[in-house]
Each structure stands twice: as structure tokens, then as C-alpha cells.
SEPATOR-998654 format. One line per 3 residues: number of its first residue (from 0); for each residue z, x negated, y negated of N, C-alpha, C. Coordinates in nm, 3 decimals, padded with zeros to 5 digits. Last residue first. Example, Ala and Ser with C-alpha at 12.3 -4.5 7.8 and 13.67 -1.06 7.14 Angstrom:
2
1	00.708:-01.285:00.225:00.714:-01.367:00.106:00.787:-01.290:-00.003; 00.780:-01.319:00.569:00.780:-01.230:00.450:00.780:-01.320:00.330
This chain:
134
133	-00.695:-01.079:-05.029:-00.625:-01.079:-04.886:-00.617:-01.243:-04.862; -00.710:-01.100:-05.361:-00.804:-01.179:-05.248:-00.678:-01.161:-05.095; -00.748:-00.975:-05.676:-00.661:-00.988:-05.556:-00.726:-01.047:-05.400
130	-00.833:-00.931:-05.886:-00.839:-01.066:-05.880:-00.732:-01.080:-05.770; -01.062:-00.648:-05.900:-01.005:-00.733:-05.957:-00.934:-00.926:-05.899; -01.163:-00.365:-05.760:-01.218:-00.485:-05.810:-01.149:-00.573:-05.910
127	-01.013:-00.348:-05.451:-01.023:-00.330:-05.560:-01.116:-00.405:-05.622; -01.256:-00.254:-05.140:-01.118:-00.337:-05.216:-01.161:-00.316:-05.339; -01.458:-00.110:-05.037:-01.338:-00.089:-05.083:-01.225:-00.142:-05.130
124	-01.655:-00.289:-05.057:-01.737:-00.180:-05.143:-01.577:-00.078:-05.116; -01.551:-00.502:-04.878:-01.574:-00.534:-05.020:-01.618:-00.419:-05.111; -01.619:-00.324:-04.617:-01.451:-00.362:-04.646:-01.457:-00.397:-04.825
121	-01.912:-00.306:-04.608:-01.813:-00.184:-04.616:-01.647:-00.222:-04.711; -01.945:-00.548:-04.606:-01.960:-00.498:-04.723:-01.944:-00.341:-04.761; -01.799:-00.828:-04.499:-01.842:-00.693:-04.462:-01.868:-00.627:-04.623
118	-01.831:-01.136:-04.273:-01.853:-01.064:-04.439:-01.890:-00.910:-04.374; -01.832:-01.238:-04.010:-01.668:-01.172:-04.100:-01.707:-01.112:-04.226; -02.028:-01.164:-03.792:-01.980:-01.223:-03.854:-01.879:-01.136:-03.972
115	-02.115:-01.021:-03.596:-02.024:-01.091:-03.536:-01.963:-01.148:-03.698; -02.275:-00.696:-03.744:-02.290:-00.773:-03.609:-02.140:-00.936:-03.612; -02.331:-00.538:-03.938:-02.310:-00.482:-03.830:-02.317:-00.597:-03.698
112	-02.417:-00.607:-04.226:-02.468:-00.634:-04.089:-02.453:-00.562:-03.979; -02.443:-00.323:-04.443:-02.330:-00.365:-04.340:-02.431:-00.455:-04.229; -02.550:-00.199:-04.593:-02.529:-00.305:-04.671:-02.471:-00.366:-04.551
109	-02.565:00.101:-04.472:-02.705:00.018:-04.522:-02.668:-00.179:-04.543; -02.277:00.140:-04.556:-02.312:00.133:-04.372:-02.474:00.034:-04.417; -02.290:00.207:-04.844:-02.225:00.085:-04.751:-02.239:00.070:-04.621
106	-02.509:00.418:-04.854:-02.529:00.305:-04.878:-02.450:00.165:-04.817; -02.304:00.610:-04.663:-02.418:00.587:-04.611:-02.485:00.436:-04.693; -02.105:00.612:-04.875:-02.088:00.594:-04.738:-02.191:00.501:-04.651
103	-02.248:00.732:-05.124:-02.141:00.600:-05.120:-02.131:00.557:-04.990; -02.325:00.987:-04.969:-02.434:00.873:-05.033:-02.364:00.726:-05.059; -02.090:01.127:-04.949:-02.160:01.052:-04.842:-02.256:00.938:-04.837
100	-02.005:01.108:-05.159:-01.906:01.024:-05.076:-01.960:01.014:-04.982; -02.178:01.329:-05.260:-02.159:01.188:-05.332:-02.108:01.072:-05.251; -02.113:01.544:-05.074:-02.206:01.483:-05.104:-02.244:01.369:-05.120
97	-01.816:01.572:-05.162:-01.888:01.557:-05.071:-02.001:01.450:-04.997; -01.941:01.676:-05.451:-01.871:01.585:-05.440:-01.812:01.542:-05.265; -02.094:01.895:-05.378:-02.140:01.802:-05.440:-02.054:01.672:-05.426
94	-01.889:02.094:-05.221:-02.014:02.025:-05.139:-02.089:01.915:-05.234; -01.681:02.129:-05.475:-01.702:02.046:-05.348:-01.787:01.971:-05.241; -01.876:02.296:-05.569:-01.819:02.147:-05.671:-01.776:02.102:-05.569
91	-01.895:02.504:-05.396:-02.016:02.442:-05.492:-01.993:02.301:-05.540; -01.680:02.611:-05.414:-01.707:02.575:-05.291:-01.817:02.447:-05.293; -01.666:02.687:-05.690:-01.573:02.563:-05.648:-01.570:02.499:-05.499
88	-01.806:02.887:-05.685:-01.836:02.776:-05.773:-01.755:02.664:-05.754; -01.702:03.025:-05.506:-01.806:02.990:-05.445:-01.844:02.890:-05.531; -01.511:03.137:-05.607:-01.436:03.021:-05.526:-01.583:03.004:-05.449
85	-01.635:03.295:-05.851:-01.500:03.169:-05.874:-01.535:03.080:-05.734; -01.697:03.477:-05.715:-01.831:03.385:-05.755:-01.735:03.287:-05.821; -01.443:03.631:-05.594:-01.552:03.553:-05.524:-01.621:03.475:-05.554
82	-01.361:03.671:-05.864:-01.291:03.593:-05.795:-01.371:03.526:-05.697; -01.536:03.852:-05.911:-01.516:03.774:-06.025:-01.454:03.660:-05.955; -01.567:04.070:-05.744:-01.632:03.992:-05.741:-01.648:03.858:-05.839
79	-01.285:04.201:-05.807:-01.303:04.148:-05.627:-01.443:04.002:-05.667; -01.369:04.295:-06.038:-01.292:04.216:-06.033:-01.270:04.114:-05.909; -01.593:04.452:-05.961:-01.575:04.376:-06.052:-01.521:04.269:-06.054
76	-01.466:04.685:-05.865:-01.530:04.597:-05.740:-01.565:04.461:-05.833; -01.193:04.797:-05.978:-01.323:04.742:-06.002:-01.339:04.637:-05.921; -00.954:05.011:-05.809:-01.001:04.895:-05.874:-01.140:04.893:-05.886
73	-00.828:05.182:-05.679:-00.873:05.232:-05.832:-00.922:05.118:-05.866; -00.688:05.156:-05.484:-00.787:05.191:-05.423:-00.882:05.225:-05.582; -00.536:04.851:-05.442:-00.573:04.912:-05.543:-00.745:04.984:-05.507
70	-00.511:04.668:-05.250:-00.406:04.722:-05.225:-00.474:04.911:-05.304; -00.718:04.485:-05.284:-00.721:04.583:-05.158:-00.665:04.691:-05.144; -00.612:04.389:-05.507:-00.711:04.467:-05.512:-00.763:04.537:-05.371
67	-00.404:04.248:-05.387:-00.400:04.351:-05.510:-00.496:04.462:-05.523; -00.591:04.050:-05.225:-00.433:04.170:-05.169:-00.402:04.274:-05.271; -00.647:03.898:-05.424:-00.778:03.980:-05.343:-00.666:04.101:-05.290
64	-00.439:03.741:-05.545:-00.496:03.857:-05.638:-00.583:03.954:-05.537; -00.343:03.635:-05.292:-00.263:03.707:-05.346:-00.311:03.823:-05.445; -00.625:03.455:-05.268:-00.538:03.563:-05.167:-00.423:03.663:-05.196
61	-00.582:03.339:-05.508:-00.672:03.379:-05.498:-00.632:03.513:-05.391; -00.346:03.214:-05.436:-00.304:03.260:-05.539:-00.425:03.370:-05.566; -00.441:03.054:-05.192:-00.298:03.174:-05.146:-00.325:03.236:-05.292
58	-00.786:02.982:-05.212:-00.668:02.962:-05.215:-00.527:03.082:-05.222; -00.992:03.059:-04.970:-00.913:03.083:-05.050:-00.823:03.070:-05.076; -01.145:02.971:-04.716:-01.114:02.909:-04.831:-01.053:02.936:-04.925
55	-01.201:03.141:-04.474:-01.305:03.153:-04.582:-01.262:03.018:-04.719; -00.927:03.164:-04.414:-01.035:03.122:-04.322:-01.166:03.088:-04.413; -00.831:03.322:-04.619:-00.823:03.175:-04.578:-00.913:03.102:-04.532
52	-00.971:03.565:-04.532:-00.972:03.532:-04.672:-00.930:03.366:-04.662; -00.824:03.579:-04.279:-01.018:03.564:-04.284:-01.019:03.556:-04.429; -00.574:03.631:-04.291:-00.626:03.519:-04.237:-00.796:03.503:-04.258
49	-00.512:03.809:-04.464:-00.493:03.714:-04.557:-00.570:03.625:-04.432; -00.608:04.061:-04.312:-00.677:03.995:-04.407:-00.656:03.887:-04.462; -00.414:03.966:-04.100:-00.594:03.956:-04.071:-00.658:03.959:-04.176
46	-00.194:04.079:-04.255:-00.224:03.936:-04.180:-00.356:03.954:-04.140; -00.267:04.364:-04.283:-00.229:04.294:-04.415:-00.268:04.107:-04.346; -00.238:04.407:-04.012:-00.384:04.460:-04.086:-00.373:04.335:-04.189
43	00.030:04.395:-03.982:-00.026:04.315:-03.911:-00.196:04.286:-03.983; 00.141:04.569:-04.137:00.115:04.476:-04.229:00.062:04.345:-04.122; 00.064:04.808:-04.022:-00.030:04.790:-04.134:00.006:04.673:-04.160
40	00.187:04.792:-03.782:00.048:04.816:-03.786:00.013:04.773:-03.886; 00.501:04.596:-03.936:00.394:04.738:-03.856:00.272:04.695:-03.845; 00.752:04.439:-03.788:00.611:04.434:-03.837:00.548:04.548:-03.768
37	01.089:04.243:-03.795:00.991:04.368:-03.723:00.887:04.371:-03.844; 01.291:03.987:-03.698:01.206:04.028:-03.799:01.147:04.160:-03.735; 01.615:04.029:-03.564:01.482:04.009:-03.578:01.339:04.083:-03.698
34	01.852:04.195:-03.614:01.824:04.100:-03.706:01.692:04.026:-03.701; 01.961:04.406:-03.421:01.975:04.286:-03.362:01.961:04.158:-03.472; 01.809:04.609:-03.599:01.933:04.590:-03.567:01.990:04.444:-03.512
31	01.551:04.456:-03.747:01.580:04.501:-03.650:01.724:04.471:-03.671; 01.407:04.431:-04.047:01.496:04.368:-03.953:01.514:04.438:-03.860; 01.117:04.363:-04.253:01.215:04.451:-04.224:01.284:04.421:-04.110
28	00.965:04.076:-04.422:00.972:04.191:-04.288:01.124:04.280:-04.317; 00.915:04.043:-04.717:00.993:04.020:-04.629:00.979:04.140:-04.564; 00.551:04.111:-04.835:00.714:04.123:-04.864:00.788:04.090:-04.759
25	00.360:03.833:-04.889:00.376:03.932:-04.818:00.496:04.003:-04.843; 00.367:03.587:-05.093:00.245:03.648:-05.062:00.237:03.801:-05.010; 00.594:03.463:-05.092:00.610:03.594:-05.180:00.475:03.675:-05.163
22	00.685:03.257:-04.988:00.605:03.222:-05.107:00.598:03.383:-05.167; 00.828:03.372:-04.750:00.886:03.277:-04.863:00.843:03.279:-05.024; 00.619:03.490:-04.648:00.702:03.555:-04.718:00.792:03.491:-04.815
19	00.436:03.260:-04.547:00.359:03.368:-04.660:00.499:03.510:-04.694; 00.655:03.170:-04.361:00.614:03.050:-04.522:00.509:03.158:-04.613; 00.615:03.358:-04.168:00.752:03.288:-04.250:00.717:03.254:-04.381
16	00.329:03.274:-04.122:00.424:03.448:-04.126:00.545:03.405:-04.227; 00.386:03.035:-04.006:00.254:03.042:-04.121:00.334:03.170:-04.208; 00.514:03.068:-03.794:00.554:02.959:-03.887:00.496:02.972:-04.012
13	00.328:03.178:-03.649:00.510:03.254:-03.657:00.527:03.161:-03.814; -00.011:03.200:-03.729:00.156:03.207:-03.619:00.236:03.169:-03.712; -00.270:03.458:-03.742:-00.177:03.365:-03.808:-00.025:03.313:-03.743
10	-00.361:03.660:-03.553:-00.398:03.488:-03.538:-00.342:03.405:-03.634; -00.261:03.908:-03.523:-00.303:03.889:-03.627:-00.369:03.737:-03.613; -00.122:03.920:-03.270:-00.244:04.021:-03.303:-00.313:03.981:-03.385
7	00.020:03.689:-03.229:-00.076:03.742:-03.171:-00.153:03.821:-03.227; 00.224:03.772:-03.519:00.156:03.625:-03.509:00.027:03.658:-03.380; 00.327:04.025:-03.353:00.261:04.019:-03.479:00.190:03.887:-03.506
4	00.449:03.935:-03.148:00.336:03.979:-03.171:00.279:04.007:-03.230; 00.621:03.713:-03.310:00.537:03.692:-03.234:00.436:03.761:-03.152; 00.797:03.913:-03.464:00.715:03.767:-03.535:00.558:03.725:-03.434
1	00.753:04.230:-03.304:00.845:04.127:-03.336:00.728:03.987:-03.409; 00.702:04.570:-03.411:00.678:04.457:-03.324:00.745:04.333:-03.384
């Protein structure tokens, strides 16, 4: 099948397909006489996994090791899960920090009249703090 039913079946498009062979994630399609890209069954399969491993947050290098181990019917589930409790600890360090930027947020909205006059304390809780005055 061609870029673009392959991009259909799989929900990753054409452009995405391209740039995960570039990077080396996938191997370069195979060509059609004519020179169009062509795609089997399996490496459409191969695109649905890298898309719900994304979809999920994983970074391509993370996606690249999980593909190994898919690939590897001899592997340690071990390893699959070493990577997982990785990008859940970093899913983790995100929602905290997050977090934080909301509490920063939410205090400056607290501090904010909210009504006609020019002092804001949203705008002052982002300017620098030093000796620059708009």
C-alpha cells in the first residue's frame, strides 16, 4: 500500500511516516517500480504501535527501545517495564511542576483586581525583577 494508506490505517500521516524514517525509528519503505513508497501489513502494525506509545508520551528514543523489545520475542518483560516506571516518573515530575504553575497562576489571578484600573499584579508577578520600567 502506498504513504497514504498506510498514514489511514495507521493514524499517523504522511509527514509524521517520512520524519520516523529519516530519524531511523522505522526502516525506509520499500519502492514501487514507479518509486512510490510501499508498506506492508506489518509495518502498518509497526505504525499503530509507535502511534499509541506516543500517544501515551513517549519519547521517540523510549519508542525506539519499546520497538526492540516488541521486536524481541526473547526479551524480559523486565526491561519493557523498566522503561515504563521511567516515563511514569517523569509523567510524575511533570504533573508536579504543572502543578506549581498553577498555584503561581491561581495566586496572581487572587492578587488581580480585576476591574478598570491600570495596576496589575498579574503583569508585575511577570516582569523582571530588576530596574527596567516599560
Amino acid at each position: 500500500m502506498n504513504i497514504g494508506e498506510a498514514a489511514k490505517r495507521s493514524g499517523v500521516p504522511a509527514k509524521t511516516i517520512r520524519y520516523y524514517e529519516d530519524i531511523g525509528l522505522i526502516p525506509k519503505a520499500g519502492r514501487t517500480a514507479t518509486g512510490y513508497r510501499a508498506y506492508s501489513d506489518a509495518e502498518v502494525e509497526t505504525l499503530k504501535f509507535i502511534q499509541r506509545a506516543r500517544s501515551l508520551g513517549f519519547a521517540v528514543k523510549d519508542v525506539s527501545d519499546l520497538l526492540t523489545l516488541w521486536r524481541d520475542r526473547e526479551r524480559a518483560s523486565a526491561d519493557v517495564r523498566r522503561i515504563a516506571q521511567g516515563h511514569v516518573e517523569a509523567v510524575e515530575r511533570k504533573i508536579a511542576e504543572l502543578e506549581a504553575i498553577r498555584r503561581t497562576l491561581e495566586g496572581l489571578i487572587q492578587q488581580c483586581h480585576g476591574d478598570d484600573r491600570a495596576d496589575c499584579r498579574i503583569l508585575e508577578g511577570l516582569a523582571p525583577h530588576c530596574c527596567f520600567t516599560p
